[in-house]
C-alpha positions as CSV (number, residue, x, y, z in Angstrom):
1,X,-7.6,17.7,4.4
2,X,-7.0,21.3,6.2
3,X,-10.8,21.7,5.7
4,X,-11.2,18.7,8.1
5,X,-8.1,19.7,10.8
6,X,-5.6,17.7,9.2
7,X,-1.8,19.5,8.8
8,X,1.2,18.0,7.7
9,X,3.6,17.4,9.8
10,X,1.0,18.5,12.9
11,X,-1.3,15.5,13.0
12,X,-0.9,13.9,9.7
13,X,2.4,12.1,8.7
14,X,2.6,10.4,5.6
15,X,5.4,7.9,5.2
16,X,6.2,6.6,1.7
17,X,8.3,3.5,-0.1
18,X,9.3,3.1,-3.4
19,X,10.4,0.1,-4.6
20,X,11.6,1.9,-7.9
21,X,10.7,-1.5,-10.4
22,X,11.4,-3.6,-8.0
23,X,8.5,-6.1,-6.7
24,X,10.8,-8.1,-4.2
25,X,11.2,-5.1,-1.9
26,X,7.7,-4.6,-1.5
27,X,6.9,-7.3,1.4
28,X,9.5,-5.9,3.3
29,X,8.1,-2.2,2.3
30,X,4.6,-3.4,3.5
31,X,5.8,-5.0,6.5
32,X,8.1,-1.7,7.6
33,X,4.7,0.6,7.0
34,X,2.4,-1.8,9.2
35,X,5.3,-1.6,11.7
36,X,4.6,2.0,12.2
37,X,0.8,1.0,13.2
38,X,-0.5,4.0,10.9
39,X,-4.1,4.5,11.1
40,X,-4.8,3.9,6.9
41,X,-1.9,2.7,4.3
42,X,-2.3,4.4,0.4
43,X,-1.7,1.4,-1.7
44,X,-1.0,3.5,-5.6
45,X,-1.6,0.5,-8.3
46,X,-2.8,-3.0,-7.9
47,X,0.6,-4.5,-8.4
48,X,0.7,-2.7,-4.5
49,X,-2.4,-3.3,-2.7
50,X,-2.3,-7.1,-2.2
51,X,1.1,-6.3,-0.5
52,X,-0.3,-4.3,2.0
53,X,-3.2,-6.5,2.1
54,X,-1.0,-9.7,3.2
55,X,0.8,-7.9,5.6
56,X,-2.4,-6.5,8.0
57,X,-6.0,-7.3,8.9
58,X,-6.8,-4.8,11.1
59,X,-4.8,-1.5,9.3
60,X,-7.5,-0.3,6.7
61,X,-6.2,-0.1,3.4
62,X,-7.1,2.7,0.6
63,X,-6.6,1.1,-3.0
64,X,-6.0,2.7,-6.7
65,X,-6.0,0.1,-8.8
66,X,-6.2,-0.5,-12.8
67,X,-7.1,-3.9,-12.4
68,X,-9.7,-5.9,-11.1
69,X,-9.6,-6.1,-7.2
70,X,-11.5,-9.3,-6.5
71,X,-8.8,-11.2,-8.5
72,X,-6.3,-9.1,-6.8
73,X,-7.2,-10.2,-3.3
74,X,-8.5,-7.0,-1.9
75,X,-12.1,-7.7,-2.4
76,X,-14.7,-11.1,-2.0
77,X,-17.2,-8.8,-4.5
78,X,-17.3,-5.7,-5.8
79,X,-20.9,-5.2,-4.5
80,X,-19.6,-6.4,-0.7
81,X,-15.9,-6.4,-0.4
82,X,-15.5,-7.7,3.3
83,X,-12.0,-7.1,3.6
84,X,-10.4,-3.7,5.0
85,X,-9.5,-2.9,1.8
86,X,-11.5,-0.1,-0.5
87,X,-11.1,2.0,-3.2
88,X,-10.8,2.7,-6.7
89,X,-10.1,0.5,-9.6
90,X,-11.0,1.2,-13.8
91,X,-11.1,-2.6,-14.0
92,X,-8.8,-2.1,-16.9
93,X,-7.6,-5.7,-17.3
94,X,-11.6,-6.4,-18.6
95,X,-11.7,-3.7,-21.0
96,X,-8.3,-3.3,-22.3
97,X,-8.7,-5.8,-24.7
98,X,-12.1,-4.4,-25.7
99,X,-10.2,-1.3,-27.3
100,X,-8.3,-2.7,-29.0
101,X,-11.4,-4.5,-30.9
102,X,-12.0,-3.5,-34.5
103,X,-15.5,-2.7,-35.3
């Protein structure tokens, strides 16, 4: 990030909330970061994005996610999302169960 004039604390501010186990906070934790009118919200797991996904259309939205984002919400397709949602899933909800096969 320093390589592309971004400091801490200078010109880059990162806020974060942790609802600690506990999903009903996280509306209210989306709607407080939107609030702020932050340039990009960091959505860490997929239980997380939708969240931030409900609570703006216009704030884009980076995504780390084990499951499958189209379900989630985030995405219309993986191959054109069309939301201002992106990011990164393992789509581990499809292959979970694959492992677990016996061969």
């Amino acid at each position: 990030m320093q390589e592309l004039g971004y400091v801490l604390r200078k010109n880059l501010l990162a806020t974060q909330r942790d609802g600690e186990g506990s999903y009903e906070r996280l509306p209210q934790f989306a709607a407080e970061l939107v609030a702020e009118k932050p340039d990009l919200l960091l959505a860490l797991g997929g239980d997380v994005a939708p969240y931030a996904a409900k609570a703006t259309s216009t704030i884009p939205i980076v995504f780390i996610s084990s499951a499958d984002p189209v379900r989630l919400g985030l995405a219309a397709s993986l191959a054109r999302p069309s939301h201002t949602a992106t990011g990164v899933t393992l789509l581990l909800d499809d292959t979970a169960s694959k492992r677990l096969e016996t061969h």
